[in-house]
Biopython code that builds the backbone (N, CA, C, O; Angstrom):
import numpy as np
from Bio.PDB.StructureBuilder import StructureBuilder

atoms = [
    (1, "UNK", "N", (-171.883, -163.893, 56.002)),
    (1, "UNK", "CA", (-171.558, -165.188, 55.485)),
    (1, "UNK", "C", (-170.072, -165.312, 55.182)),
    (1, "UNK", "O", (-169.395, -164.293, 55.313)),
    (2, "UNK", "N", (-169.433, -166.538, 54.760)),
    (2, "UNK", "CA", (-167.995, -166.586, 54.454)),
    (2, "UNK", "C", (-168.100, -166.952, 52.941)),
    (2, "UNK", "O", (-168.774, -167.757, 52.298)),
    (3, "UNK", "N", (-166.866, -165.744, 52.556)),
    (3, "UNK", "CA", (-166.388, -165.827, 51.107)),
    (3, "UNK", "C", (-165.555, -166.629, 50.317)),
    (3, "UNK", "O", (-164.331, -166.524, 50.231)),
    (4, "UNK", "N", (-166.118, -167.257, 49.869)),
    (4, "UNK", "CA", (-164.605, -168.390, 48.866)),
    (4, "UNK", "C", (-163.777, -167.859, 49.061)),
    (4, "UNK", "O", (-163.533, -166.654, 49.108)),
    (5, "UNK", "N", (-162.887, -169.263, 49.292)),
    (5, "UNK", "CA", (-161.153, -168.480, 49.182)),
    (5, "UNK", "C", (-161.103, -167.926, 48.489)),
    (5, "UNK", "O", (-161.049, -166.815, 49.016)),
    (6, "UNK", "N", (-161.053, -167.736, 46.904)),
    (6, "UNK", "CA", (-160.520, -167.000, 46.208)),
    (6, "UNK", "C", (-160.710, -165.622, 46.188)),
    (6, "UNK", "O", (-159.952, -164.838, 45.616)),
    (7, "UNK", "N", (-162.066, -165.210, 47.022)),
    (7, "UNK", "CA", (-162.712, -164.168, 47.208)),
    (7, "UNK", "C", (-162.523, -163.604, 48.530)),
    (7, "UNK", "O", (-162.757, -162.397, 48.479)),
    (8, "UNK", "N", (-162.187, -163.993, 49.722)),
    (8, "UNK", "CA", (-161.920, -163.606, 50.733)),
    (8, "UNK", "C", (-161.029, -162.506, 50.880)),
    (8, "UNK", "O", (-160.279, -162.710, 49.926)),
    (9, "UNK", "N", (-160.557, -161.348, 51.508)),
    (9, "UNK", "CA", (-159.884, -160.250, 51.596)),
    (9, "UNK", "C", (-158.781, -160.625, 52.161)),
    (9, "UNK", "O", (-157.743, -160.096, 51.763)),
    (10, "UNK", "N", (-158.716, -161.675, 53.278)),
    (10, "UNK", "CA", (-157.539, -162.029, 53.505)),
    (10, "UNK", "C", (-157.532, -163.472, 53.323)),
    (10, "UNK", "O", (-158.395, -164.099, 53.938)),
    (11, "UNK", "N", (-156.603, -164.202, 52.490)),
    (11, "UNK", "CA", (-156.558, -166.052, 52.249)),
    (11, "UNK", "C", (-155.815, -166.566, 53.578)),
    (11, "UNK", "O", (-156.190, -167.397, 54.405)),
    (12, "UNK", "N", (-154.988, -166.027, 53.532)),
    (12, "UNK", "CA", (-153.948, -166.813, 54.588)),
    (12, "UNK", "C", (-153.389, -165.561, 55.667)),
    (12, "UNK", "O", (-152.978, -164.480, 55.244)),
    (13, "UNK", "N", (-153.453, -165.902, 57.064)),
    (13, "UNK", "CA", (-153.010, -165.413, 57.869)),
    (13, "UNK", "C", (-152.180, -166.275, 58.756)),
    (13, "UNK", "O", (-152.723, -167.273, 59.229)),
    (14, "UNK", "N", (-150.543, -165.941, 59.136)),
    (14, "UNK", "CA", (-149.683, -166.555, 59.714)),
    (14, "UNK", "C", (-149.745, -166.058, 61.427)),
    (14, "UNK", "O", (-149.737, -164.879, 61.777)),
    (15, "UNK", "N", (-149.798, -167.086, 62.246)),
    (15, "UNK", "CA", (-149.776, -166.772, 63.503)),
    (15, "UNK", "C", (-148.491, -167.372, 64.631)),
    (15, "UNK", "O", (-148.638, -168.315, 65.409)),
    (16, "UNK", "N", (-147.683, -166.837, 64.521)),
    (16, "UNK", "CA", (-146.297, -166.500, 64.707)),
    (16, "UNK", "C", (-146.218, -166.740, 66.701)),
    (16, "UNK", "O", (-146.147, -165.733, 67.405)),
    (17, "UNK", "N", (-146.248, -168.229, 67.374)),
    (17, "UNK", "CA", (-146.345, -168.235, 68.761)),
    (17, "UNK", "C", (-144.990, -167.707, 69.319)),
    (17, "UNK", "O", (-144.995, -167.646, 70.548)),
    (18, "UNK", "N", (-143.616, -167.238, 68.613)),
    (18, "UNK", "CA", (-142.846, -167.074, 68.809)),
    (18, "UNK", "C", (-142.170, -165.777, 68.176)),
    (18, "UNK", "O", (-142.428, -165.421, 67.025)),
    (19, "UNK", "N", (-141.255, -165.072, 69.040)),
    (19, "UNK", "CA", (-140.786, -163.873, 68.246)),
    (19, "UNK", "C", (-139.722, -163.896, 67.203)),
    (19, "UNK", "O", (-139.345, -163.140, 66.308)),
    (20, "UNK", "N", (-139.401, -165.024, 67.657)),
    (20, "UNK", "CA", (-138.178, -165.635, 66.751)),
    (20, "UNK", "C", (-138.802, -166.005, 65.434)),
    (20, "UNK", "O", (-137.963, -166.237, 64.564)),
    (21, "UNK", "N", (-140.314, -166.143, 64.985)),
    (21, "UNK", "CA", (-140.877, -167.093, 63.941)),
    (21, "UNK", "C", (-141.403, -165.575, 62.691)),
    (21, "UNK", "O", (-141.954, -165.679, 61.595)),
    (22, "UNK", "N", (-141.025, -164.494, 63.314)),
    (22, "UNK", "CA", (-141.208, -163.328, 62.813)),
    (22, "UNK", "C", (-140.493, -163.011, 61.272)),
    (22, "UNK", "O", (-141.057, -162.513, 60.298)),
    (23, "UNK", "N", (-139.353, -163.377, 61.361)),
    (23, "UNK", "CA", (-138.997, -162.971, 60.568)),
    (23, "UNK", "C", (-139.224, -163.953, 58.968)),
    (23, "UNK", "O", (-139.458, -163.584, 57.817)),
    (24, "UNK", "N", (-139.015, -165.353, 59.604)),
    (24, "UNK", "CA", (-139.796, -166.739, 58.933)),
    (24, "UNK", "C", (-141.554, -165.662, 58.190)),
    (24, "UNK", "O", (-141.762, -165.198, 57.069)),
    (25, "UNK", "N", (-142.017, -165.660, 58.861)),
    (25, "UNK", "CA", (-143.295, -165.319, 58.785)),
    (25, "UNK", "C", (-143.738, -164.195, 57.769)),
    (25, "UNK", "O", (-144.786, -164.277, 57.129)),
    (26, "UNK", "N", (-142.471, -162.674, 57.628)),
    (26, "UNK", "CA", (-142.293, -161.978, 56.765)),
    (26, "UNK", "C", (-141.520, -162.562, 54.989)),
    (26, "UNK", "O", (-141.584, -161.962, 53.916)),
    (27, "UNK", "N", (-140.870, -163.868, 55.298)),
    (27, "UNK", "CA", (-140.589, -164.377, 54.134)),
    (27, "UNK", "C", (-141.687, -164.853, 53.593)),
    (27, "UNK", "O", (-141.914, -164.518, 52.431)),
    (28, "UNK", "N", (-142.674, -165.780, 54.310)),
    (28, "UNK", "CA", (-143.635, -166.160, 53.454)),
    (28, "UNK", "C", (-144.755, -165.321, 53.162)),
    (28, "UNK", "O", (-145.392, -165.453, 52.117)),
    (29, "UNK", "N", (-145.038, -164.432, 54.062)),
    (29, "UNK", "CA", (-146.117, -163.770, 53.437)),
    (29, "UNK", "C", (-145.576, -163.079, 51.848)),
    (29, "UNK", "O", (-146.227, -162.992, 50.807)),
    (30, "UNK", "N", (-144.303, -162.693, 52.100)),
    (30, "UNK", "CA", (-143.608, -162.060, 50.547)),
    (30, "UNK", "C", (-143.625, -163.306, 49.246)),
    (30, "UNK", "O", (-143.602, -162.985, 48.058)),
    (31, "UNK", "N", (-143.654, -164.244, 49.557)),
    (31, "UNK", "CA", (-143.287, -165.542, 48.951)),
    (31, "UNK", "C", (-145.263, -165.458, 48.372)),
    (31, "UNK", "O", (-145.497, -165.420, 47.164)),
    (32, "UNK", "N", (-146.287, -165.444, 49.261)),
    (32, "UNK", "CA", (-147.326, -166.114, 49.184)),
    (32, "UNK", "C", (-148.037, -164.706, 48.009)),
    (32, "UNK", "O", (-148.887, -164.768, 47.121)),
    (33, "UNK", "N", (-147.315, -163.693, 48.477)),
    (33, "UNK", "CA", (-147.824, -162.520, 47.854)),
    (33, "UNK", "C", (-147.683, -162.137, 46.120)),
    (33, "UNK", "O", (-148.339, -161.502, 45.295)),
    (34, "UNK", "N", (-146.108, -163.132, 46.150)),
    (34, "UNK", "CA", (-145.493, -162.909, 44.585)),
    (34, "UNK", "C", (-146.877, -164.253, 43.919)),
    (34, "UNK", "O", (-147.382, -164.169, 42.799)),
    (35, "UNK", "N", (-147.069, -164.882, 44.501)),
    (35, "UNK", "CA", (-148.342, -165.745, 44.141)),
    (35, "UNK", "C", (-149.760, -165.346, 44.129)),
    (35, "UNK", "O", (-150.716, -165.989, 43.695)),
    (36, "UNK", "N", (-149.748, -164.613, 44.472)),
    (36, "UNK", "CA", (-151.291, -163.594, 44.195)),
    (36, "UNK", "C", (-151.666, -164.079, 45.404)),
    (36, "UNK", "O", (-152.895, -164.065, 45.335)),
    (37, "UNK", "N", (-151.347, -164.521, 46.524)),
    (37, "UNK", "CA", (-152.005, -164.889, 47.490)),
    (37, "UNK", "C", (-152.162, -163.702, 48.398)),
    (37, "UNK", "O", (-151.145, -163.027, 48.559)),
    (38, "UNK", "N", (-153.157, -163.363, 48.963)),
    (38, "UNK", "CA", (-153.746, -162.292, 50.027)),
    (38, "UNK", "C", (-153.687, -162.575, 51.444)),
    (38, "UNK", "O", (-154.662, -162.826, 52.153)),
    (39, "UNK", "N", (-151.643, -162.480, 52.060)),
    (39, "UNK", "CA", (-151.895, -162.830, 53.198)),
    (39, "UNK", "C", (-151.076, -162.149, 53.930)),
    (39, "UNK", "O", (-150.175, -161.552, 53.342)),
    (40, "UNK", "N", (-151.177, -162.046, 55.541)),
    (40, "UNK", "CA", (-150.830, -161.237, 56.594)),
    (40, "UNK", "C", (-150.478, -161.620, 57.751)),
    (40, "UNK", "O", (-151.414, -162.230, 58.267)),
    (41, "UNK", "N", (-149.236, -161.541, 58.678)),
    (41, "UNK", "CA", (-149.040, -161.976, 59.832)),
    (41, "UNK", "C", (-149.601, -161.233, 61.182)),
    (41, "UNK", "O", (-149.614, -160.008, 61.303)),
    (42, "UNK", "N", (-150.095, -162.221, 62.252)),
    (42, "UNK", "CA", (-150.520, -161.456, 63.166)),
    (42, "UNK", "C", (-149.457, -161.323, 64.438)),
    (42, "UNK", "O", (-149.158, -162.226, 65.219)),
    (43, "UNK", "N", (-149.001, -160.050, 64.437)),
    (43, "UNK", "CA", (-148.297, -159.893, 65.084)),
    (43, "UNK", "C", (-149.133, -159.046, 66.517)),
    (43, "UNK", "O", (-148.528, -158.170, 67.137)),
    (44, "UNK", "N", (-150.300, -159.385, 66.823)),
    (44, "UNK", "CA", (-150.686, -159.053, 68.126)),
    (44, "UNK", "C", (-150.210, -159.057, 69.319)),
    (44, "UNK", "O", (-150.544, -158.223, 70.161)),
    (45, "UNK", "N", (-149.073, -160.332, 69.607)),
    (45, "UNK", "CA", (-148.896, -160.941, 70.589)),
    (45, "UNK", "C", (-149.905, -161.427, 71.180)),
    (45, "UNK", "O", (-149.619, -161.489, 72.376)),
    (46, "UNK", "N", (-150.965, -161.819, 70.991)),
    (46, "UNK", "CA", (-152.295, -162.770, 71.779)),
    (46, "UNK", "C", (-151.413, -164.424, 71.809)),
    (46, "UNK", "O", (-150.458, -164.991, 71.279)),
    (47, "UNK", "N", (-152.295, -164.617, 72.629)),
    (47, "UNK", "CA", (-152.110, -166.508, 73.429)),
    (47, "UNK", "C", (-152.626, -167.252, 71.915)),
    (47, "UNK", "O", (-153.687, -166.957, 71.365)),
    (48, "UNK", "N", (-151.859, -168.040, 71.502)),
    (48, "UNK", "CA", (-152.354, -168.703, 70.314)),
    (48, "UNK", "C", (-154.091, -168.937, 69.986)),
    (48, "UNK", "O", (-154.755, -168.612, 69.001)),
    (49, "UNK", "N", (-154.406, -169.509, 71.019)),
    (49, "UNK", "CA", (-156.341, -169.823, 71.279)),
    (49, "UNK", "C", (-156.797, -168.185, 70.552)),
    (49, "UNK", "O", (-157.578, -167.964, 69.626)),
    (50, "UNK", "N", (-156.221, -167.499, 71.130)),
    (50, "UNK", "CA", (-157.069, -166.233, 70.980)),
    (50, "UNK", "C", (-156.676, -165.595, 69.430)),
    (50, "UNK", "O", (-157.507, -164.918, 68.824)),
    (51, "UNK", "N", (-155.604, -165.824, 68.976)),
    (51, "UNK", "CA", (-155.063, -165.938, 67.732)),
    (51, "UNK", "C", (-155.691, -166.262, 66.570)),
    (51, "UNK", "O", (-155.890, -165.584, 65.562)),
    (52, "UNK", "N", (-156.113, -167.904, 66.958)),
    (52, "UNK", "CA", (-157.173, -168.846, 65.930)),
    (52, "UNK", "C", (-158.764, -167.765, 66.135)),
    (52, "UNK", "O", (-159.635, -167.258, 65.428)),
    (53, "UNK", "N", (-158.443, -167.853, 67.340)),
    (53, "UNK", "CA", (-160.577, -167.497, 67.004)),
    (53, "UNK", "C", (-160.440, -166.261, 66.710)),
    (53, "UNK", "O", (-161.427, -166.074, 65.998)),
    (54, "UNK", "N", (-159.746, -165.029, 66.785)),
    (54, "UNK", "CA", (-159.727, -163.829, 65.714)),
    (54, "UNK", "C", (-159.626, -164.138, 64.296)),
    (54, "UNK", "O", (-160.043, -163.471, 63.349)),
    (55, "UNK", "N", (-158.881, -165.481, 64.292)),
    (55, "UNK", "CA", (-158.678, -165.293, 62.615)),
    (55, "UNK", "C", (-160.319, -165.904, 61.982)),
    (55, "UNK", "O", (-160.791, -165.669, 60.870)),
    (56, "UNK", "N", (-160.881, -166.655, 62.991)),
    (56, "UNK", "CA", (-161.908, -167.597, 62.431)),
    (56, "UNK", "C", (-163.236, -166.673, 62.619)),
    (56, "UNK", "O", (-164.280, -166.865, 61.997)),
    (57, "UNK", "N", (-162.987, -165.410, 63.788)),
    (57, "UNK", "CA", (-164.224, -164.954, 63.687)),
    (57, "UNK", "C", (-163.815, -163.826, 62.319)),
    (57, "UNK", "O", (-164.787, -163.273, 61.804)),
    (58, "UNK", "N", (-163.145, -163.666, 62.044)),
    (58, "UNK", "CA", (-162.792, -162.534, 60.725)),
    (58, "UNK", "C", (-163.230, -163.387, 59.354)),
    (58, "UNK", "O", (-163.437, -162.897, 58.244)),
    (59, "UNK", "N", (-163.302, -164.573, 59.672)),
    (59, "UNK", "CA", (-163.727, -165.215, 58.652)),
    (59, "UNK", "C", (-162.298, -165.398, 57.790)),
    (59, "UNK", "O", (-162.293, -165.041, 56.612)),
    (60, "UNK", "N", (-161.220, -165.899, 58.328)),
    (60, "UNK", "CA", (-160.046, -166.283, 57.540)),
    (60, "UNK", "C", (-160.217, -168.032, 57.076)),
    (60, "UNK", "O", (-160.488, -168.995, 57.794)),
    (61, "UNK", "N", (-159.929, -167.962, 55.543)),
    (61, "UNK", "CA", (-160.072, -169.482, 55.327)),
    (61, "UNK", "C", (-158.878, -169.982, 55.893)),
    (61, "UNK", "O", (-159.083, -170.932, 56.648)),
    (62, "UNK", "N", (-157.410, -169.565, 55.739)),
    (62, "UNK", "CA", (-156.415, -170.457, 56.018)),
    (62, "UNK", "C", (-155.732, -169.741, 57.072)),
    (62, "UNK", "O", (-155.970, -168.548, 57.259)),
    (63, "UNK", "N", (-155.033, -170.280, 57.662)),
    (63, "UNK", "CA", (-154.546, -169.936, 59.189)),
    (63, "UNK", "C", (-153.132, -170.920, 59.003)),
    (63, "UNK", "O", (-153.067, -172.016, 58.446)),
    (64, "UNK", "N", (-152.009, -170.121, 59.678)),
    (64, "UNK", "CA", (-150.723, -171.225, 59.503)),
    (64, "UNK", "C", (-150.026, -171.147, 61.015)),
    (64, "UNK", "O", (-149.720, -169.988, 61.298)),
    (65, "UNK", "N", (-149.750, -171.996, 61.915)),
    (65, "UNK", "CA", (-149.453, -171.570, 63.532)),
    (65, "UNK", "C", (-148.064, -171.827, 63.055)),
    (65, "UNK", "O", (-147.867, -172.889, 62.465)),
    (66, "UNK", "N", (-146.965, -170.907, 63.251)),
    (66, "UNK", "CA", (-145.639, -171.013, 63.150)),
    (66, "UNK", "C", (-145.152, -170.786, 64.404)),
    (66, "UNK", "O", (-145.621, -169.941, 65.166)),
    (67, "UNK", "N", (-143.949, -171.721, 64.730)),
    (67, "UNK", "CA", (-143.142, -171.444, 66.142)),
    (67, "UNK", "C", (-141.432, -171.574, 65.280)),
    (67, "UNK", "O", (-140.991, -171.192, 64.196)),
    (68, "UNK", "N", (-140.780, -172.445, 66.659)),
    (68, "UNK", "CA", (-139.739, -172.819, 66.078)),
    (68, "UNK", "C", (-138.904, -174.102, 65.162)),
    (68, "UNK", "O", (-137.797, -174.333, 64.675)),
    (69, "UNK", "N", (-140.906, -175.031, 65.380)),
    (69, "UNK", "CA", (-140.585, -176.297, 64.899)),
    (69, "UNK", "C", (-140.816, -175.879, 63.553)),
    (69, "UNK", "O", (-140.107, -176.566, 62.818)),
    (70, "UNK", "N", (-141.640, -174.878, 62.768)),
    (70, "UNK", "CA", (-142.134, -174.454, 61.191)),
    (70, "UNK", "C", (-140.588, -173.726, 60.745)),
    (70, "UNK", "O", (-139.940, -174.010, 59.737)),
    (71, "UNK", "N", (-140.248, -172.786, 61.732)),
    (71, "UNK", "CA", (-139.025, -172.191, 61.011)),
    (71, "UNK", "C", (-137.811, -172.977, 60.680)),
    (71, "UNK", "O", (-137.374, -172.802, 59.543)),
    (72, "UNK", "N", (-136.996, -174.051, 61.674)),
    (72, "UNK", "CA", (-136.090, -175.280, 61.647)),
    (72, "UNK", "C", (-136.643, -175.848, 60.425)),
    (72, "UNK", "O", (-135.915, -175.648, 59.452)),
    (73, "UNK", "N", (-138.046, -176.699, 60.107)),
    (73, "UNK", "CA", (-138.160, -176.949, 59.121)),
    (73, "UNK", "C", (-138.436, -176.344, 57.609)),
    (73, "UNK", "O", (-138.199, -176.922, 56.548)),
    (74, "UNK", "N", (-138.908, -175.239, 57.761)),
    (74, "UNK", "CA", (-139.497, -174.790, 56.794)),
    (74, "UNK", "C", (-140.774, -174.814, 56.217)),
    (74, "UNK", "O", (-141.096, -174.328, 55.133)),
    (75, "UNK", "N", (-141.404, -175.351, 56.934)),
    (75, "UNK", "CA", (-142.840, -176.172, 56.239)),
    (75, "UNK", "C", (-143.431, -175.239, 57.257)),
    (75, "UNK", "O", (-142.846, -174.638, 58.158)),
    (76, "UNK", "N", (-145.153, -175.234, 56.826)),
    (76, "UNK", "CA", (-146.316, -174.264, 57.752)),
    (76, "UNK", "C", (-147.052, -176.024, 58.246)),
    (76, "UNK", "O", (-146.834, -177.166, 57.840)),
    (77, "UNK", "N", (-147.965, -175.432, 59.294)),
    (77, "UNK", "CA", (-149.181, -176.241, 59.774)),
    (77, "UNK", "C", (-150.126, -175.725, 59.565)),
    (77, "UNK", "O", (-150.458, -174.985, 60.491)),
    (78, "UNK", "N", (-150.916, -175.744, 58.587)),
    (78, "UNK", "CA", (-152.058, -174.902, 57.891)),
    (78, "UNK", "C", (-153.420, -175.444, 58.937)),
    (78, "UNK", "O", (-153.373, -176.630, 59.262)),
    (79, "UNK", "N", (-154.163, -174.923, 59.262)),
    (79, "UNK", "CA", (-155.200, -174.574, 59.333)),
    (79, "UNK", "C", (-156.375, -174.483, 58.818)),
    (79, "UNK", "O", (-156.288, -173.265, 58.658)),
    (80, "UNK", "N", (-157.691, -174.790, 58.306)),
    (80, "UNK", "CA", (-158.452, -173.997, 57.921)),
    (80, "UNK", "C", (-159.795, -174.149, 58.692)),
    (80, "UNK", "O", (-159.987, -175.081, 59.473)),
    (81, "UNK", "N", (-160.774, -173.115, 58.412)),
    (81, "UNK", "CA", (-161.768, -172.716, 58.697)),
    (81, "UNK", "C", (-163.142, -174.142, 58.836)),
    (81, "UNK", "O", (-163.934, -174.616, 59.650)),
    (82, "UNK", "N", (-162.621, -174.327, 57.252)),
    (82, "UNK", "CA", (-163.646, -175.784, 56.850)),
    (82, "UNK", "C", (-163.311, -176.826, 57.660)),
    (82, "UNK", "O", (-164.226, -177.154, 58.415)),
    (83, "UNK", "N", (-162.219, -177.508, 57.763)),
    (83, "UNK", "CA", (-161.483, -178.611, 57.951)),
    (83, "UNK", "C", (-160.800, -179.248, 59.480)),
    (83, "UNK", "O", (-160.599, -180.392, 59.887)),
    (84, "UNK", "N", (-160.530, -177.628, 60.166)),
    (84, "UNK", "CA", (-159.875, -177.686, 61.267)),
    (84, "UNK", "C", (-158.591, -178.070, 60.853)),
    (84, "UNK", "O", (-157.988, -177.588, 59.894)),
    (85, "UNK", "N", (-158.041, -179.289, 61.893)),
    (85, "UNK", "CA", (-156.444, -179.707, 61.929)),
    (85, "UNK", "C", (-155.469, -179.057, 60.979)),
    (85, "UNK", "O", (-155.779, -178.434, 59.963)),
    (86, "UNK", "N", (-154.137, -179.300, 61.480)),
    (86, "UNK", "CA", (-153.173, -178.819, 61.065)),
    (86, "UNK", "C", (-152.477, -179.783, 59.861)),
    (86, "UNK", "O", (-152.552, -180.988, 60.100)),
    (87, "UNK", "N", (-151.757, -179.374, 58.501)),
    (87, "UNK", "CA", (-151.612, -180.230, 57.439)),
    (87, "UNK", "C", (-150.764, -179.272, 57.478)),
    (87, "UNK", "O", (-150.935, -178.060, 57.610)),
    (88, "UNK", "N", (-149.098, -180.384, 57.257)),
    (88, "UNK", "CA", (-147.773, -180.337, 56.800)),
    (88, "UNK", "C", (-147.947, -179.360, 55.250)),
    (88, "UNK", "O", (-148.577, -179.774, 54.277)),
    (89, "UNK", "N", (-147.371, -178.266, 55.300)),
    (89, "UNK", "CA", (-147.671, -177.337, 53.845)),
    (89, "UNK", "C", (-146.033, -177.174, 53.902)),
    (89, "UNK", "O", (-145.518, -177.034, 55.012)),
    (90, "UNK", "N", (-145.017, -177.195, 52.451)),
    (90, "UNK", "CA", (-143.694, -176.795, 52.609)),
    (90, "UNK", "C", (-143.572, -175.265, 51.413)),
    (90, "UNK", "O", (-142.511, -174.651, 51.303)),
]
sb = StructureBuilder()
sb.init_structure("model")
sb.init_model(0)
sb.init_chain("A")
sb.init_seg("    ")
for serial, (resi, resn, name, xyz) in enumerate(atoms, 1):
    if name == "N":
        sb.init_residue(resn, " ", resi, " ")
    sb.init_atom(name, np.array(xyz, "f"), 0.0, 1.0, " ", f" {name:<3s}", serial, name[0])
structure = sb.get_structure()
């Protein structure tokens, strides 16, 4: 079954379509972490598609697709499990 966010092992996982979005990606997980948040970048190199459905068959509630349009701005495109679509997060 899937665990409440608050309970889940991992909350948020960042999926980084770019190598350039790497280092972006190590700030926020440090950022999300000083917040008690439980999260991890996937640095697999997989095709984005294959990205989402690892995170969704692991049972991840939040998912963030970062390229070069998240790093220029700063903001994530969150994801989730429940909800689908992507929502402007800064």
């Amino acid at each position: 079954g899937d665990f409440p966010y608050w309970l889940a092992p991992v909350q948020l996982r960042l999926l980084p379509v770019v190598t350039e979005a790497e280092d972006f990606c190590a700030e926020v997980v440090a950022k999300a972490k000083a917040r008690s948040i439980r999260a991890e970048v996937d640095v697999s190199g997989e095709r984005l598609g294959k990205l989402i459905r690892n995170a969704e068959m692991q049972r991840v509630p939040v998912m963030a697709v970062v390229g070069k349009k998240e790093v220029e701005s700063g903001k994530l495109a969150l994801r989730t499990r429940y909800g689908g679509g992507p929502r402007g997060v800064s």
